[in-house]
Residue, then its C-alpha position, 0 to 999 in steps of 0.5 A: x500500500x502506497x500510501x499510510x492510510x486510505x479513507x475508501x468512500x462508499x458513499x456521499x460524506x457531507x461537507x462541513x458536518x460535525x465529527x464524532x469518533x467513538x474509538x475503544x477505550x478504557x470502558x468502551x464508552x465512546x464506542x458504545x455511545x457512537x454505536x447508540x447515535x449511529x443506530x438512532x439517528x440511522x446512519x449509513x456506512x459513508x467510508x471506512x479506512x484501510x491501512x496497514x497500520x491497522x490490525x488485521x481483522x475484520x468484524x462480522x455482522x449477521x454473516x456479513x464482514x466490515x472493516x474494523x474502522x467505519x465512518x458513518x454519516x448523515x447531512x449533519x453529522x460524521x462519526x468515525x467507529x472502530x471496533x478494533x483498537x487501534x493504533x494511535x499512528x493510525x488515528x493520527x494519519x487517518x484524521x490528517x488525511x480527513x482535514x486534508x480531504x475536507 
């Protein structure tokens, strides 16, 4: 992979929208809590992140395979969602490449 961190589009991703990031921590609220606005508000998957900077896996969802880093989104609101940990290097990069992007 040429480049750190790729954000590969899956859909629209608004413009001038808020960010939330639910990464997992000690505890797991803020994934827990992103999961809970992500479902609420109906938010679709708008992105997710490739990187080999991020731990090889996948998550499985009633038999279908999703990226470990998500990027959900609606006209008003971006949330990043990770159910993997991932490695602080990464964030860096794919929040560098977001604002660069945006």
């Amino acid at each position: 992979m040429s480049e750190p961190v790729k954000v590969v589009k899956r859909g629209a991703v608004p413009n001038n929208a808020l960010m939330l990031h639910g990464l997992p921590d000690v505890g797991l609220v803020g994934l827990i809590a992103t999961s809970h606005i992500i479902t609420q508000l109906k938010m679709n998957e708008v992105a997710y992140v490739d990187s080999e900077l991020l731990p090889p896996v996948v998550v499985v969802h009633e038999r279908l395979l999703f990226a470990p880093l998500r990027i959900y989104g609606n006209t008003d609101l971006i949330a990043s969602f990770a159910e993997a940990a991932i490695p602080a290097k990464a964030v860096q990069h794919a929040c560098m490449h977001h604002a660069e992007a945006g």
